[in-house]
C-alpha positions as CSV (number, residue, x, y, z in Angstrom):
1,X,0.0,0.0,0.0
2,X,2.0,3.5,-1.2
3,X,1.0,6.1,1.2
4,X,1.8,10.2,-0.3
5,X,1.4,12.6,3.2
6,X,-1.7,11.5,4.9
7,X,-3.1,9.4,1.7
8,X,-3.4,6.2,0.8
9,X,-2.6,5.7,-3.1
10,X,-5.6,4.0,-5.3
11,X,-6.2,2.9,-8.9
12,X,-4.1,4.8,-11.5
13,X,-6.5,7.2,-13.1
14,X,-4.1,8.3,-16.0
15,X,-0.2,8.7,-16.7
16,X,1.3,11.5,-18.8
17,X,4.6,12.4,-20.4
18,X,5.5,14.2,-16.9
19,X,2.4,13.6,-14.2
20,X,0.5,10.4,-13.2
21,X,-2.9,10.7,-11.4
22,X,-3.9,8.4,-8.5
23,X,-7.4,8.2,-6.7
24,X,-7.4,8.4,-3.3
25,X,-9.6,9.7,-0.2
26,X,-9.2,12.9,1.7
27,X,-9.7,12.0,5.7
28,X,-10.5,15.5,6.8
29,X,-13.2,16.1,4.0
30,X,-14.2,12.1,4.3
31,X,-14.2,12.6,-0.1
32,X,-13.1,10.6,-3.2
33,X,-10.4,12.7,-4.4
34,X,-7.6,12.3,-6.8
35,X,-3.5,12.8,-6.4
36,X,-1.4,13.9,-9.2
37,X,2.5,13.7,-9.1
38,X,5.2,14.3,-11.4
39,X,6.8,10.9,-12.7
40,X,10.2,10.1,-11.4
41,X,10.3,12.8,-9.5
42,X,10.7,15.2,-12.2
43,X,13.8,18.1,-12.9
44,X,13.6,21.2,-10.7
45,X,12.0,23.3,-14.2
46,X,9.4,20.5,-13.8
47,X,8.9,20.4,-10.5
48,X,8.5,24.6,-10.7
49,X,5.8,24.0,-13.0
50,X,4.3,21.4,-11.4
51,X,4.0,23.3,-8.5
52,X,2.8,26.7,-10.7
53,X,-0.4,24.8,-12.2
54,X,-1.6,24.0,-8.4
55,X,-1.1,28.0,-7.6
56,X,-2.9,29.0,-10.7
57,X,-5.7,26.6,-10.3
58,X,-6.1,27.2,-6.8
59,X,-7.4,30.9,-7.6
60,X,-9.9,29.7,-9.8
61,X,-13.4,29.1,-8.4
62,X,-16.0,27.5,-11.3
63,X,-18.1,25.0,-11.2
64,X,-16.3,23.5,-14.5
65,X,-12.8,23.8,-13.4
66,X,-11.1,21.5,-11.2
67,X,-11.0,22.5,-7.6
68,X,-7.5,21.7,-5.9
69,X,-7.8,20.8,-2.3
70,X,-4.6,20.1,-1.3
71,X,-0.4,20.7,-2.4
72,X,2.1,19.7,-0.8
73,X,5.3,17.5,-1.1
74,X,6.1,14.2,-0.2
75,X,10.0,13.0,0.1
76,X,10.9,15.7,-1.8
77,X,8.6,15.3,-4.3
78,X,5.1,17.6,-5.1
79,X,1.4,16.3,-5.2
80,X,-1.6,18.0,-5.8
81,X,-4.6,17.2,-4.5
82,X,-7.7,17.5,-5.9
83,X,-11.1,16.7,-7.7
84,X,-12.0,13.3,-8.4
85,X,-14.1,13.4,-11.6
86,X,-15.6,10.0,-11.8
87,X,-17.2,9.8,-15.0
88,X,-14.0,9.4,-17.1
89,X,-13.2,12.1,-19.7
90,X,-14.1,13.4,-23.5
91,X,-11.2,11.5,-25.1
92,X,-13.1,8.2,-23.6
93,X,-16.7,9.3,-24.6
94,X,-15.2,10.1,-28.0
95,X,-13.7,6.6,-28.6
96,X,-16.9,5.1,-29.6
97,X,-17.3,8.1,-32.3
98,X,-18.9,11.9,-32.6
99,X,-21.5,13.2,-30.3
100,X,-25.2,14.6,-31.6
101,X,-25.1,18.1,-31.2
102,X,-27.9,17.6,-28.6
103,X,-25.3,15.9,-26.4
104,X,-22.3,17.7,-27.5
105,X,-23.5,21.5,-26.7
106,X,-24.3,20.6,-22.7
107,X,-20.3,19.8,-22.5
108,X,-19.3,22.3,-25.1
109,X,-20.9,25.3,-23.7
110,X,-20.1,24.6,-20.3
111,X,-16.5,24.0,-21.2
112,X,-16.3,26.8,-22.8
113,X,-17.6,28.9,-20.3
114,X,-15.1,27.6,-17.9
115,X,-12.2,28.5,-20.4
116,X,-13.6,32.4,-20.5
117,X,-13.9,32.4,-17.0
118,X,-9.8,31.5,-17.1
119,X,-9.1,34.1,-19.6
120,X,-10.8,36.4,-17.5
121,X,-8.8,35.6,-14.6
122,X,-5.9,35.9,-17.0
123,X,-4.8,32.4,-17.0
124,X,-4.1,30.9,-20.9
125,X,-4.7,27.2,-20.6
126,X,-2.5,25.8,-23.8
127,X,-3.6,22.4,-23.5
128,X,-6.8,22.6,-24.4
129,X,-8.3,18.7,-25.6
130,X,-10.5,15.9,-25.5
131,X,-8.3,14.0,-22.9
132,X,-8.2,16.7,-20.2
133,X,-12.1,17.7,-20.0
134,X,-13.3,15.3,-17.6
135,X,-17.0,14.2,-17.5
136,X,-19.0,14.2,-13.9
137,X,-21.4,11.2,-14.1
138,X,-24.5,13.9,-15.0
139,X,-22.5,14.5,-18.2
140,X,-21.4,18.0,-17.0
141,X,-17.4,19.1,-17.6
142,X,-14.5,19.6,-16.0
143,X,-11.8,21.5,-17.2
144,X,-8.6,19.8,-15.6
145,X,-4.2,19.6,-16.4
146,X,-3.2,22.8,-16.4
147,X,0.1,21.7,-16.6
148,X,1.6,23.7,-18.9
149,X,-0.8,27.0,-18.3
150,X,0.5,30.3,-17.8
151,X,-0.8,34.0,-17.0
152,X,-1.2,36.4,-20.1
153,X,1.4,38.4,-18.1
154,X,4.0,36.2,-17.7
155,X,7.5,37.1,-18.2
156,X,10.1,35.2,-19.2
157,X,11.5,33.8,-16.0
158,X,7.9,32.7,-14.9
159,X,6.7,31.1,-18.3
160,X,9.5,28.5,-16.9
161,X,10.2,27.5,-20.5
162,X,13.0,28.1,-22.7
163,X,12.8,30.7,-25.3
164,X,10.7,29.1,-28.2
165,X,9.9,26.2,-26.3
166,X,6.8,24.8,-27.7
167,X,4.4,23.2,-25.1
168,X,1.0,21.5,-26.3
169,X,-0.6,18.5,-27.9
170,X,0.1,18.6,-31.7
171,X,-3.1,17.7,-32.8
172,X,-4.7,20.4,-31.0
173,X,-2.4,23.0,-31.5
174,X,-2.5,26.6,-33.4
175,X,-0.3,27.9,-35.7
176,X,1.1,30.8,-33.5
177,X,1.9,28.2,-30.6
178,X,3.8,25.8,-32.8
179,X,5.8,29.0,-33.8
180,X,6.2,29.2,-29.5
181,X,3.9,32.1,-29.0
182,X,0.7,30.7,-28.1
183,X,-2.0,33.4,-26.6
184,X,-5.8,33.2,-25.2
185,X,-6.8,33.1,-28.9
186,X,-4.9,29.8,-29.5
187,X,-6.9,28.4,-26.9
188,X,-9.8,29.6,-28.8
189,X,-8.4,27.3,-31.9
190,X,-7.6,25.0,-29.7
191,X,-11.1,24.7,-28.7
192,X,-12.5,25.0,-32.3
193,X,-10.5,21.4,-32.8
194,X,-12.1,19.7,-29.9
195,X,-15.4,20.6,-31.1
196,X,-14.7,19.7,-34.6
197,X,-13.7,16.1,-33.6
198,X,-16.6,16.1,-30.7
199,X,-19.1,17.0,-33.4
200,X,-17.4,14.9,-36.5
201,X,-15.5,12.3,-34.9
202,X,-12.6,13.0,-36.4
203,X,-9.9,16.0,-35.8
204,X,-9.3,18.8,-38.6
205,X,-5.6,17.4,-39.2
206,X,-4.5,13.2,-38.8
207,X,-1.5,11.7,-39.8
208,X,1.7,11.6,-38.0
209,X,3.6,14.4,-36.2
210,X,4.8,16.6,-39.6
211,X,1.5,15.8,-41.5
212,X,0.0,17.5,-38.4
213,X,2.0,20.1,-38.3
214,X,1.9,20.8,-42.0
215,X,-1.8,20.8,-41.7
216,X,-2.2,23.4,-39.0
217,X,0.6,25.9,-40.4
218,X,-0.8,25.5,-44.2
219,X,-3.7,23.4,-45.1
220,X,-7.4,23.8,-44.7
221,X,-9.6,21.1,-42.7
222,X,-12.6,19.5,-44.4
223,X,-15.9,21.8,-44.0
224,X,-17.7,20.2,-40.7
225,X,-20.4,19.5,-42.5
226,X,-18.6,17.1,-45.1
227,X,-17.8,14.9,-42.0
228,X,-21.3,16.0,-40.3
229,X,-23.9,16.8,-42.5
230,X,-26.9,17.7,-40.0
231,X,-24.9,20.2,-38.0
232,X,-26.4,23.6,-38.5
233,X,-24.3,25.8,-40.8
234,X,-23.7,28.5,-38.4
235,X,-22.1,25.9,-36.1
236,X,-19.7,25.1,-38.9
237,X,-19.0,28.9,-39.8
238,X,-18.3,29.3,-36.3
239,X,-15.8,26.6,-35.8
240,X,-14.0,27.4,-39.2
241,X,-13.7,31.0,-37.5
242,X,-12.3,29.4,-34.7
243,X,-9.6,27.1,-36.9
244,X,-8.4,30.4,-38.6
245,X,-4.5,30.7,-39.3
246,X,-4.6,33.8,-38.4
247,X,-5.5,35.1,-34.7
248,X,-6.4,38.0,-35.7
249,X,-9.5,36.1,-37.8
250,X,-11.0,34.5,-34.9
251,X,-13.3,35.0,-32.5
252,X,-11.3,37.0,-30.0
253,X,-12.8,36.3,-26.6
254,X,-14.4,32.6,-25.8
255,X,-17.0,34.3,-24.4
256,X,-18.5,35.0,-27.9
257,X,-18.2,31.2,-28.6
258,X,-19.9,30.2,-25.7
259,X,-23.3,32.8,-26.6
């Protein structure tokens, strides 16, 4: 039995390039909860930012963003405690194919509430995908990992990454971030790919890593509708919005996504 502070590990939940999530129980708050902690311990730059995404997350209070309850470290080592969302996540409710838009818009709008709420509170997200919007058993969302988050005013010593570093998931990432200089409005495209493949089953750009890449710096997705053919058309001028190369073209707030 592996014991982290005063709690007892459980099932692995998921396991990430850097972080792995346990379930657990909180004593004090007699609640399911669940622990996440870098793997292997992690270099001090990871550790910093480990530690960063529990301080921003901590200051954000919505009822689809993941509540932390608990950091602190453990032989050296950090842990965050918080939320356990027991109803698995998008990436899993996806794996069986695309969502009716009757289905899809009580996660999407929710979700995308949550991410204005962020912006508003200054925080840019950068991770933005199927795998880290968890699903409450009523089918409502939470917006979880902000692991590689920062605040639109960040300098340079606090983004914690090296100049032109690029942080992300490929498949979900916009132009501008590849090039290392992802802001809110690449979450917004970010966004506009998770509810293409939500609404399509598929995501704008497939293939391997340079396909990908080659596809969000230069190439044009199929139109939504192709893929999804009873989807309003204003929901598939909206996401092409949304999927624009340039920021500039997009919607430039989430909260005019959400409405």
């Amino acid at each position: 039995m592996q014991t982290v502070g005063k709690y007892v590990l459980g099932a692995l939940l998921g396991q990430g390039g850097m972080g792995a999530v346990y379930q657990s129980h909180h004593p004090q708050l007699d609640r399911a909860v669940a622990i996440k902690m870098i793997v292997g311990g992690g270099d001090q730059q990871a550790q910093q930012r480990f530690l960063r995404e529990a301080q921003l997350v901590a200051n954000l209070a919505h009822p689809n963003i993941v509540r932390i309850f608990d950091i602190d470290t453990h032989a050296g080592q950090p842990y965050i405690v918080m939320d356990f969302v027991e109803g698995g996540s998008l990436a899993s409710r996806l794996s069986t194919g695309a969502l009716p838009l009757a289905q899809a818009l009580p996660i999407l709008i929710p979700l995308a509430d949550a991410l204005a709420y962020a912006h508003g509170q200054g925080i840019i997200h950068r991770d933005l995908k199927p795998a880290n919007v968890l699903l409450r058993h009523d089918g409502s969302p939470v917006l979880a990992d902000f692991g590689i988050a920062r605040t639109m005013q960040a300098d340079s010593a606090a983004q914690l990454t090296a100049t032109g570093a690029v942080l992300g998931t490929v498949a979900y990432m916009a132009p501008e971030q590849v090039r290392g200089q992802a802001d809110a409005r690449s979450d917004i495209y970010a966004l506009g790919v998770l509810i293409y493949e939500t609404l399509s089953g598929r995501r704008p750009f497939e293939g391997d890593t340079a396909q990908i890449l080659l596809g969000h710096l230069q190439q044009q997705p199929a139109p939504l509708r192709s893929l999804a053919p009873r989807l309003p058309g204003s929901i598939e001028l909206l996401v092409a919005r949304m999927l624009a190369k340039d920021p500039a073209q997009r919607p430039q707030h989430v909260a005019d996504v959400a409405e």
